[in-house]
C-alpha positions as CSV (number, residue, x, y, z in Angstrom):
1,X,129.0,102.9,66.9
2,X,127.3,101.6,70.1
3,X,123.3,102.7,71.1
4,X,123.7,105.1,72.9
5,X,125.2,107.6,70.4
6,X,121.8,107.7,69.0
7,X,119.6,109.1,72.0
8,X,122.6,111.7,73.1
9,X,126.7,113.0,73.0
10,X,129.1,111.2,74.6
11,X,132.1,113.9,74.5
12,X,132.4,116.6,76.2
13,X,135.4,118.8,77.1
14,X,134.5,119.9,81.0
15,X,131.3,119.7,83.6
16,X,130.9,123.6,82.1
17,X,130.1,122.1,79.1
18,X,128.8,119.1,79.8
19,X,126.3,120.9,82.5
20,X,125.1,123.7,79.2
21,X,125.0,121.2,76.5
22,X,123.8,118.3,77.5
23,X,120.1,116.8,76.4
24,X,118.8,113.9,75.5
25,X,117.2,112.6,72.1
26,X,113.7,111.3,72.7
27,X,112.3,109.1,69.8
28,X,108.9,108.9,68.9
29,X,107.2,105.5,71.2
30,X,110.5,104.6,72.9
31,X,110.2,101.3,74.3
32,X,113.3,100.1,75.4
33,X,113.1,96.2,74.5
34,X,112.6,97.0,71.2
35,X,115.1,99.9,70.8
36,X,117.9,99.2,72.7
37,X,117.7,95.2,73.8
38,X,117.0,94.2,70.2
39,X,119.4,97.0,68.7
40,X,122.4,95.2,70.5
41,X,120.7,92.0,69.5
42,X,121.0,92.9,66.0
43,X,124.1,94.3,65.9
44,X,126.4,92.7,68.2
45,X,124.3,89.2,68.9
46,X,126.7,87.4,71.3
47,X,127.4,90.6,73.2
48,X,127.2,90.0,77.0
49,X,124.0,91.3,78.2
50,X,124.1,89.6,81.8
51,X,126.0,87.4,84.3
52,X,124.3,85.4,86.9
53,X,125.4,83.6,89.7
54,X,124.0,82.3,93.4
55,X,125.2,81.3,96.8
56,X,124.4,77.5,95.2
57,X,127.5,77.6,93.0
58,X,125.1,77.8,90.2
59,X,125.5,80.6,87.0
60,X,124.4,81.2,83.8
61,X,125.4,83.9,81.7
62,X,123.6,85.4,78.6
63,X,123.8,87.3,75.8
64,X,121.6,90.3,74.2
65,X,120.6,87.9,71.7
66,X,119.6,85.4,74.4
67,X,117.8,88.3,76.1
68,X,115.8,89.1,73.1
69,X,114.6,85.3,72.0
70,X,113.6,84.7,75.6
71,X,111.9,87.8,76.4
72,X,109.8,87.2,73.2
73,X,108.7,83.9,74.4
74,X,108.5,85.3,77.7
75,X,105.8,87.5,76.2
76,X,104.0,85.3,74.5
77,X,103.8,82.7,77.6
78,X,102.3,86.5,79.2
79,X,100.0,87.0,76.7
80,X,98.5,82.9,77.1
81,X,97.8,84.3,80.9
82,X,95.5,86.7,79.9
83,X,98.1,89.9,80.3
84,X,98.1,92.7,77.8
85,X,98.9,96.4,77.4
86,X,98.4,98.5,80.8
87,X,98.1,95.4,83.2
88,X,100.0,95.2,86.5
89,X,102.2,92.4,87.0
90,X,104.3,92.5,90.2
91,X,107.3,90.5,90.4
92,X,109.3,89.3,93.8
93,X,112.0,87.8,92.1
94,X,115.0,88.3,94.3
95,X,117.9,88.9,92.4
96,X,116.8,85.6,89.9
97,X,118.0,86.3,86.4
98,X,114.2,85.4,85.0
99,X,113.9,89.5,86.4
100,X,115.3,90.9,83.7
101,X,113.6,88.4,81.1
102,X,110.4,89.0,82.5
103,X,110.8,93.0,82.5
104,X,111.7,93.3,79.0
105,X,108.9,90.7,78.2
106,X,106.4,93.0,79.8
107,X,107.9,96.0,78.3
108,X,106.9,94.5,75.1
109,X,103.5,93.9,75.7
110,X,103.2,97.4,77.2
111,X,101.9,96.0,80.2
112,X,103.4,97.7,83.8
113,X,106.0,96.1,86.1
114,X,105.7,96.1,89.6
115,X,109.1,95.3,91.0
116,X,109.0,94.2,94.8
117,X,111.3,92.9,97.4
118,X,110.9,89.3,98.7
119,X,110.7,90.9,102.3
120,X,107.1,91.9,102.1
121,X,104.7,90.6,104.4
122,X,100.9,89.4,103.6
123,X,99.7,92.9,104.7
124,X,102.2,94.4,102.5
125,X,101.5,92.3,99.6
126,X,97.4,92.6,100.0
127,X,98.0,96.8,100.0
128,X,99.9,96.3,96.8
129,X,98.4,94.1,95.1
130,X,94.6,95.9,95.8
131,X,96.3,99.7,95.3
132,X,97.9,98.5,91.4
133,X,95.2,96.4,90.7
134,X,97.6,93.5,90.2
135,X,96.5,90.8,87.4
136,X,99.5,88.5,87.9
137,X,102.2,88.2,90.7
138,X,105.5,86.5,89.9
139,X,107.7,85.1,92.9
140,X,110.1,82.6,93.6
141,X,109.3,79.1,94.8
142,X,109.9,80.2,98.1
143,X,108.1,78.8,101.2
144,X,108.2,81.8,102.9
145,X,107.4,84.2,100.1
146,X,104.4,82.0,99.5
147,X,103.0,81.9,102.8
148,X,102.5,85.4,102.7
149,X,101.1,85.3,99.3
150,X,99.2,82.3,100.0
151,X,97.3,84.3,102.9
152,X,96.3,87.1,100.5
153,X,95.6,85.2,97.2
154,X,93.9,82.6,96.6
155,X,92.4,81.3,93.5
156,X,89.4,83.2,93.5
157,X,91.2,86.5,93.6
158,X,91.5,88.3,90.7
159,X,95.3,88.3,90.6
160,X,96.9,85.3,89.1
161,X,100.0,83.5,91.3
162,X,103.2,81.8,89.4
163,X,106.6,80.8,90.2
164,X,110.1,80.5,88.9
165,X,112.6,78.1,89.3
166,X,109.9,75.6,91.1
167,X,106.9,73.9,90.9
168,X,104.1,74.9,93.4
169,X,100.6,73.4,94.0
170,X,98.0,76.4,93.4
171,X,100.8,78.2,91.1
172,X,101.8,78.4,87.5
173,X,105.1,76.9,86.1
174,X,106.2,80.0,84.6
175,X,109.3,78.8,84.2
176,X,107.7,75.8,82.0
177,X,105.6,78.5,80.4
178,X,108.7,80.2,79.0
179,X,110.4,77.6,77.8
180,X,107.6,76.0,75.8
181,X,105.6,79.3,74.2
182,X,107.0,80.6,70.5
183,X,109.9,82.9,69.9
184,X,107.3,84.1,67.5
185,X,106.5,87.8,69.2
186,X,105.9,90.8,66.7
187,X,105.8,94.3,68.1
188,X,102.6,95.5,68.7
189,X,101.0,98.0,66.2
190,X,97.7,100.3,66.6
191,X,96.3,100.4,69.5
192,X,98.2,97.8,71.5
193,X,101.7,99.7,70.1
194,X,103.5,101.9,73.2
195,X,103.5,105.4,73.6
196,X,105.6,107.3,75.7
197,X,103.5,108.7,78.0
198,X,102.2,105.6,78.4
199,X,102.8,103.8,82.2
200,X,106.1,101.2,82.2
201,X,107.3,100.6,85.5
202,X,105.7,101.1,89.2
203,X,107.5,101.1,92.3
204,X,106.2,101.7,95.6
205,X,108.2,103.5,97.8
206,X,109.8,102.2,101.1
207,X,107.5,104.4,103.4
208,X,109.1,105.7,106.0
209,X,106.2,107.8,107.1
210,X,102.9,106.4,106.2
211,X,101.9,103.7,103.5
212,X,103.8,103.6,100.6
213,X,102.9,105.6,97.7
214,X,103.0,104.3,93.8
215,X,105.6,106.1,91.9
216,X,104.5,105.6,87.9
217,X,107.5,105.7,85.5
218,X,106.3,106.2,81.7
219,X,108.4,104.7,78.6
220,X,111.0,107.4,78.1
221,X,112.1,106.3,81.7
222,X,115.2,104.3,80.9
223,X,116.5,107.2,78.8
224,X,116.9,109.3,81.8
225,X,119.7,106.5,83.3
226,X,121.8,107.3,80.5
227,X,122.9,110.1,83.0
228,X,123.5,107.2,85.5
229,X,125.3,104.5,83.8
230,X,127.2,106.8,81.3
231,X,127.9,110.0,82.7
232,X,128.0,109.0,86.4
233,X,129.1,105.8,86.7
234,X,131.6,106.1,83.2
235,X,130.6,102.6,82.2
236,X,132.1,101.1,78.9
237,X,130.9,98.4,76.4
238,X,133.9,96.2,77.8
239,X,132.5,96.6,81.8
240,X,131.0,93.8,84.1
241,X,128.7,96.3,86.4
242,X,127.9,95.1,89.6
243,X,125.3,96.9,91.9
244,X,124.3,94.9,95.0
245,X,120.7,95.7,95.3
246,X,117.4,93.4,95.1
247,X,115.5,93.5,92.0
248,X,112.7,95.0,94.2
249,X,114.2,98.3,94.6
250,X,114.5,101.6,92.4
251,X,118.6,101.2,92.7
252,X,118.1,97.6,90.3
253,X,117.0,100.1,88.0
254,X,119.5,102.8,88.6
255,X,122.4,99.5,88.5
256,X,121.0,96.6,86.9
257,X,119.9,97.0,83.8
258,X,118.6,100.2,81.7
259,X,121.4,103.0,81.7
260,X,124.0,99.9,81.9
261,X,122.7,97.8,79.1
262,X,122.1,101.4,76.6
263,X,126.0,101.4,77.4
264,X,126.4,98.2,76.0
265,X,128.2,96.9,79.8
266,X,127.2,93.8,81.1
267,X,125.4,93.8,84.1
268,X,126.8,91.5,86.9
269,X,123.8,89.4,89.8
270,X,124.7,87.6,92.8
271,X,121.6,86.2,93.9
272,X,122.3,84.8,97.8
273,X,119.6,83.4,100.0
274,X,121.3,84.0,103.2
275,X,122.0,87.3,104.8
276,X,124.8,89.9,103.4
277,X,128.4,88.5,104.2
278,X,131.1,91.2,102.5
279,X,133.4,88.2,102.3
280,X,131.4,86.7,99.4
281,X,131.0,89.8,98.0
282,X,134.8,90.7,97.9
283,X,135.6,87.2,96.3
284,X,133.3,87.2,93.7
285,X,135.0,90.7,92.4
286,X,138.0,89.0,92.2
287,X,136.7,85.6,90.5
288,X,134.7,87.3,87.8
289,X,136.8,90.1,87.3
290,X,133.8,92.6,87.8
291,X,135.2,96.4,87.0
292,X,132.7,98.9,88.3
293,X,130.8,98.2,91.5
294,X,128.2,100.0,93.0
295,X,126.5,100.2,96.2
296,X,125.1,101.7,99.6
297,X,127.7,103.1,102.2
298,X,127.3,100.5,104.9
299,X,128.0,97.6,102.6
300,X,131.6,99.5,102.0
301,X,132.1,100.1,106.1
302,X,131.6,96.4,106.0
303,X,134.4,95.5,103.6
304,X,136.5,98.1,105.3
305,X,136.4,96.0,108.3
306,X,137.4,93.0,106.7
307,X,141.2,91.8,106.0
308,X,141.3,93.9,102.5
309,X,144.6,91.5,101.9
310,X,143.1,88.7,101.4
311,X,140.8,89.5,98.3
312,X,141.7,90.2,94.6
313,X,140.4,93.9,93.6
314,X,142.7,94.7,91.3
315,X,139.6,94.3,88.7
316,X,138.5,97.2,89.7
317,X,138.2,100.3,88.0
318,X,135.6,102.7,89.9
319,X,133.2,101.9,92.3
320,X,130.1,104.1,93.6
321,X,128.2,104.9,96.7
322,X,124.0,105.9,96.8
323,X,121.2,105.2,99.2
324,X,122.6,107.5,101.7
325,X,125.3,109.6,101.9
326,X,128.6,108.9,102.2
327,X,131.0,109.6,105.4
328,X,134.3,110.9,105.2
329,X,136.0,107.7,107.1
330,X,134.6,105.8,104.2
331,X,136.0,106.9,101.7
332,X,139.3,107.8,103.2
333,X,139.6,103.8,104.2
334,X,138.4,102.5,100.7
335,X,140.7,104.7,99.0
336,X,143.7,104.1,101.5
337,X,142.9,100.2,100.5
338,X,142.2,100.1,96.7
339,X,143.2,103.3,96.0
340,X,139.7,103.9,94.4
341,X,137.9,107.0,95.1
342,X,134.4,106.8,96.3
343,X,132.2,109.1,93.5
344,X,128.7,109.4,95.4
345,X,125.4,109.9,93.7
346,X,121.7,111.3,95.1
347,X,118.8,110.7,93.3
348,X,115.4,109.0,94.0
349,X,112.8,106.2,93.6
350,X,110.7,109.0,92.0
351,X,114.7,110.5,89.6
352,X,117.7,109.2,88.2
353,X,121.0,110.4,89.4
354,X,120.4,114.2,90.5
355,X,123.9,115.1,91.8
356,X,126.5,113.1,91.4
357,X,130.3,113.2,91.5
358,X,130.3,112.7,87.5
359,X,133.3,112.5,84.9
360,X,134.4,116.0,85.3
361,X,134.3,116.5,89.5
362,X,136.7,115.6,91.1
363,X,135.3,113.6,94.5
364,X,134.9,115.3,97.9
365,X,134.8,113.3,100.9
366,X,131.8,114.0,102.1
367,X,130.2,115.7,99.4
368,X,127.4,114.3,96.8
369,X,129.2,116.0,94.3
370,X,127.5,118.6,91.4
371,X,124.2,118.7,90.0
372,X,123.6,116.7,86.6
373,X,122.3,118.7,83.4
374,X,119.3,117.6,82.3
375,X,117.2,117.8,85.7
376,X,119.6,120.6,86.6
377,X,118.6,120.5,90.2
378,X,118.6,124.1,92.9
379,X,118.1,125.0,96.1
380,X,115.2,126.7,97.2
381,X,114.4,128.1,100.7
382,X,111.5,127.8,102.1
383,X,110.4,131.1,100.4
384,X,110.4,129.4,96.9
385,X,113.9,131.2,96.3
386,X,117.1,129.8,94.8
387,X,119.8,129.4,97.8
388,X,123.1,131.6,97.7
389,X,126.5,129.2,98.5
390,X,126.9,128.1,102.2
391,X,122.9,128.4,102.7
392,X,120.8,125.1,103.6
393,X,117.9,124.6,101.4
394,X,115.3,121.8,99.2
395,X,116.8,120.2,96.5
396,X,114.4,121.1,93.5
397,X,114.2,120.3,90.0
398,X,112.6,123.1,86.9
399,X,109.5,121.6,85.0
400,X,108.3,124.8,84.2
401,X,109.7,124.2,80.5
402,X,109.8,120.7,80.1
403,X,109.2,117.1,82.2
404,X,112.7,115.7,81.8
405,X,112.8,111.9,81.0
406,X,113.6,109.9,84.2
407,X,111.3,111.6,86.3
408,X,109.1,110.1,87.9
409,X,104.8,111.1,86.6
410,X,103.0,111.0,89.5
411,X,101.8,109.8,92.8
412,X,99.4,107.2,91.3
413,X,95.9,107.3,93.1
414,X,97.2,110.1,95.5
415,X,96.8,113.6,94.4
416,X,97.7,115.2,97.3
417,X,100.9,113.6,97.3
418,X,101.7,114.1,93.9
419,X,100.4,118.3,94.7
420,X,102.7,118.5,97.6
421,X,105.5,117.2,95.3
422,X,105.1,119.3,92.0
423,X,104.1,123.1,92.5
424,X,105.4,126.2,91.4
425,X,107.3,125.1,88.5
426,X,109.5,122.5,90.3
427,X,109.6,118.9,91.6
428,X,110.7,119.0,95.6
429,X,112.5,116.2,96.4
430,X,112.2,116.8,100.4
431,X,115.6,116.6,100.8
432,X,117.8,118.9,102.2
433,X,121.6,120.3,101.3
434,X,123.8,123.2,100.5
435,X,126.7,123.7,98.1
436,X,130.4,125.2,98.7
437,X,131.7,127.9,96.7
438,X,133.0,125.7,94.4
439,X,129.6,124.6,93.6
440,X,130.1,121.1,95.9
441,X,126.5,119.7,97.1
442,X,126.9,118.5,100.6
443,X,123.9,116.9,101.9
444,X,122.1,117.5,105.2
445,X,118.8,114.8,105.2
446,X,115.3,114.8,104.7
447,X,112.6,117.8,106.2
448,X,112.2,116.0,108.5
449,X,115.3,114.8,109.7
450,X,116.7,118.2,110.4
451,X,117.3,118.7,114.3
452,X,116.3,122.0,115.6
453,X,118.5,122.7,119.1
454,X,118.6,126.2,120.8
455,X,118.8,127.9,117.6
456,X,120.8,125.5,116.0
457,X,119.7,123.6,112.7
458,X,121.9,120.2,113.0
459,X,121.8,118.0,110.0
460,X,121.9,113.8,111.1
461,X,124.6,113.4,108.4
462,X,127.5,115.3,109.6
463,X,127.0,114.3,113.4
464,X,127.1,110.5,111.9
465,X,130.0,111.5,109.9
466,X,131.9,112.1,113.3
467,X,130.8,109.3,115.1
468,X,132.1,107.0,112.3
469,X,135.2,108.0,112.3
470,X,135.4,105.8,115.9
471,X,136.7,102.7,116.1
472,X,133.9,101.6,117.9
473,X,130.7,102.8,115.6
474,X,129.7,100.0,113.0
475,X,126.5,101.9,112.5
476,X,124.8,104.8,113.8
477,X,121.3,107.2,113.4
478,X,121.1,110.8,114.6
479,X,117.6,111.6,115.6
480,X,116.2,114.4,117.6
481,X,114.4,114.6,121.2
482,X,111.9,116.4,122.5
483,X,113.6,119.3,125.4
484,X,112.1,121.6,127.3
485,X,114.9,123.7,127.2
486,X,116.3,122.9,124.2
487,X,113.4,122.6,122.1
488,X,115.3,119.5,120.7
489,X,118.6,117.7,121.7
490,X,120.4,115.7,119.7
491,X,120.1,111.7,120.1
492,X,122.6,109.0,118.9
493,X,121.3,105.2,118.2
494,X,124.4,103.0,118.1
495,X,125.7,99.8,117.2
496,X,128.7,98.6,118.1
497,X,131.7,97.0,116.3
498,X,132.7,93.8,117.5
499,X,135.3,94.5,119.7
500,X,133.3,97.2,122.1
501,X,130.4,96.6,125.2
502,X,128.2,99.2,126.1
503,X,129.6,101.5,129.1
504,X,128.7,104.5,130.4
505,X,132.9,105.7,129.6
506,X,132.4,104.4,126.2
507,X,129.0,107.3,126.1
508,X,131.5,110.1,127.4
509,X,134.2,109.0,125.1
510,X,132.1,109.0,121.7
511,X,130.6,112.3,123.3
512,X,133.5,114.0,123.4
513,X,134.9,112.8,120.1
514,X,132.2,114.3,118.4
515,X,133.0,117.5,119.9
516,X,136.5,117.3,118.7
517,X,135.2,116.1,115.1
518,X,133.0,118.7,114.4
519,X,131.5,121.7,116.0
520,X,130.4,120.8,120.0
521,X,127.3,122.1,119.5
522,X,126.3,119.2,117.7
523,X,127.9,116.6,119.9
524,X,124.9,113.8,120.6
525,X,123.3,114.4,124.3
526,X,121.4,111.3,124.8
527,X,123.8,107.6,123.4
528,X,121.5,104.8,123.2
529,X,123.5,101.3,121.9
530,X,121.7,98.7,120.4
531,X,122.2,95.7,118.4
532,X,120.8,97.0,115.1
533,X,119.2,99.8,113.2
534,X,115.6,100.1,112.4
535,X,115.8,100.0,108.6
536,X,113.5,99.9,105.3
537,X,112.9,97.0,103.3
538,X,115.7,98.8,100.9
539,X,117.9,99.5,103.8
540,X,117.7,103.0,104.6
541,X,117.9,104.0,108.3
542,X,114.2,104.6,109.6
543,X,115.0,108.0,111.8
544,X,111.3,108.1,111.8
545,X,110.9,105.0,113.6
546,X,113.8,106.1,116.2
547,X,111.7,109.2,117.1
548,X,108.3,107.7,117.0
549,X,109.8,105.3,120.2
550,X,111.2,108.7,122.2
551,X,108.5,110.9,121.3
552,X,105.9,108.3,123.0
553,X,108.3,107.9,126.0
């Protein structure tokens, strides 16, 4: 028997029953190093845990048991730093394997991880480090990264500076510290022993409007990515899972290592230094045989504009989309390749997976697929009332009877924000969608994304869904304008693939394709082409940024 038979059922015979039976067995103090990394430790020692690999040609590949001895020393060098139970340590680690070490050591000690990408700035990093009340901050030996960090921090500041895999002047050898503290590391009883309600994990979200807020995750966290790994992505004890995304994000956590390692699956890491080229990403499937693969939808438009003949898929077993959602072209050109369906999945920094197209649903193009037991997400209107089929409306999650493991506390040191978010006996994600009449979520976008034209309510997703079905759209965002008319028209932002220039015919013709996509109602007035798309530090299209720049015009 594996681990994670213990914490909930594995079998079930449809979604019907798998929707009405499912829950999930909470222990008493949860902490997941102990209870799952050491469980696999102890049972199955040389059981692959992780495999690592960069853009140097170098790799490294390591068992639970290797996972568990290191983590313990890890802990230990923490503890010789001055770090204990409830301190912030914020870690801009890249995709480095010394990630995972590190966040297991912490989750030991009980102090709080602070995952963050290596694009942050000095401003981003000060507002951070201040807001958590960071103690230590762990990066790569990166001169860039510590240029930033060296404008911020110096060694006066309260927060401690250290690197991996390098030595820097005014920085601790971490890496050094690691290797020489004991192996010696007892779990902590009493006082200094976890709880679950106690704070594990912090991210800050990508901010698309305003500064980004602190979402606190407590220690029954990783239990909630059981829906995730297990009943979303299917993953086995015999799977190599490879999700693309930085260590700095939610999605390493949704893909890299809890609901994936309480599977027992080994957890594939490419860490790369230069910018995203799908041709390394399509080779390394084939060269270390990886099974399931997850990631956002423009990485797969990428691949699907590559020479799919010349790469070795044939690994591959399932693969998965989140971030945003996924258009119809997509999928229908992935599939016509590999002859993989797409399954999509919508959740949040702040959730796991909320809808997803699970085990027992068969994949829609174009939808997100069925809501997951557990947080068994609805619709609401904007009366507070639960959406008939065919009708647009929030996508909510019931507290009223219990907080579910996986979702997210609060809005640390923002009360309004965390107010705004959980009323009336539900959490409102902000996010918009409707279902079919065979219960099919198909998403629309965020509040504030919706585009309100004479009458018309016009979600961004479906008028992007058309345009990508050109030949000519790599990329594209669907904003609104201000019209006097109108009230709003709709805009399209547009980058091109290689083989297309800019024209005025090329405007008409994408114009008038829409129209014959989907209904002409929706078809984009304004076409503006540029070379690329504002996004967030995790990727995600910034709309908000598109419609600041017309709105001032």
């Amino acid at each position: 028997m594996g681990i994670i038979e213990r914490f909930c059922r594995t079998e079930y015979s449809s979604y019907e029953d798998f929707k009405q039976n499912f829950t999930i067995n909470i222990p008493e103090n949860f902490n997941y190093a102990y209870d799952v990394v050491d469980e696999w430790a102890r049972i199955e020692p040389d059981k692959t845990a992780l495999v690592w690999c960069d853009d140097t040609g170098a790799s490294r590949t390591f068992s639970f048991s290797d996972i568990s001895v290191i983590s313990k020393k890890t802990a230990n060098a923490l503890v010789s730093l001055g770090i204990s139970k409830g301190d912030c340590v914020m870690m801009m680690l890249k995709r480095r394997y010394e990630y995972w070490i590190i966040t297991m050591a912490l989750c030991r000690l009980g102090a709080i991880a602070i995952p963050a990408t290596n694009q942050l700035t000095s401003k981003d990093i000060k507002y951070r480090t201040d807001m958590a009340d960071v103690k230590l901050l762990i990066t790569v030996d990166n001169e860039g990264i510590c240029g930033y960090i060296d404008e911020v921090l110096d060694n006066s500041s309260g927060c401690k500076k250290a690197t991996v895999a390098g030595k820097r002047e005014g920085y601790i050898d971490f890496s050094a510290l690691m290797d020489s503290s004991s192996e010696d590391f007892r779990r902590p009883t009493g006082d200094n022993a976890t709880k679950n309600e106690d704070v594990m994990l912090c991210y800050f979200t990508s901010g698309t409007t305003g500064m980004p807020s602190m979402v606190v995750h407590d220690f029954t966290y990783p239990l909630g990515h059981i829906l995730t790994a297990k009943f979303w992505q299917d993953l086995k004890e015999t799977d190599l899972h490879f999700t693309s995304a930085d260590t700095g994000w939610a999605k390493a956590s949704w893909g890299k290592l809890y609901g994936q390692w309480i599977c027992g699956a080994a957890v594939f890491a490419y860490d790369y230094s230069s910018k995203f080229k799908p041709t390394d990403f399509l080779k390394l499937i084939g060269e270390y045989k990886i099974t399931t693969f997850c990631a956002p939808p423009t990485t797969y438009r990428f691949f699907v504009k590559e020479d799919m003949g010349n790469y070795d898929l044939s690994s591959l077993r399932a693969c998965y989309i989140a971030g945003e959602p996924l258009n119809p072209e997509v999928f229908n050109r992935w599939k016509e390749y590999t002859g993989i369906e797409l399954r999509e999945g919508f959740g949040q920094t702040e959730t796991p997976v909320i809808i997803a197209a699970n085990l027992w649903v068969d994949p829609k193009s174009g939808s997100t697929g069925k809501p997951m037991p557990w947080l068994n997400a609805v619709l609401l209107d904007e009366n507070g009332e639960k959406c008939e089929a065919g009708i647009e409306g929030e996508i909510c999650i019931p507290i009223s009877e219990r907080h579910p493991a996986g979702l997210f506390i609060e809005y640390k040191k923002n009360p309004e924000k965390t107010a705004e978010s959980f009323h009336d006996g539900y959490y409102h994600t902000g996010d918009m969608a409707w279902y079919d009449e065979e219960g099919y979520y198909w998403f629309v976008g965020r509040n504030d994304d919706v585009i309100k034209s004479s009458g018309y309510r016009i979600g961004p997703f479906e008028v992007e869904s058309a345009l990508l079905t050109h030949p000519a759209v790599l990329e594209t965002a669907i904003t609104a304008v201000p019209d006097p008319t109108r009230g709003q028209i709709v805009k399209a932002t547009v980058v091109l693939t290689k083989d297309y220039t800019p024209s005025d015919e090329l405007i008409k013709e994408l114009q008038n394709h829409v129209k014959h996509v989907t209904a002409p109602y929706k078809y984009p007035r304004i076409v503006e082409f540029v070379d690329a798309l504002p996004k967030t530090y995790s990727g995600k299209i910034r709309r908000v940024e598109i419609r600041k720049k017309d709105y001032e015009k």
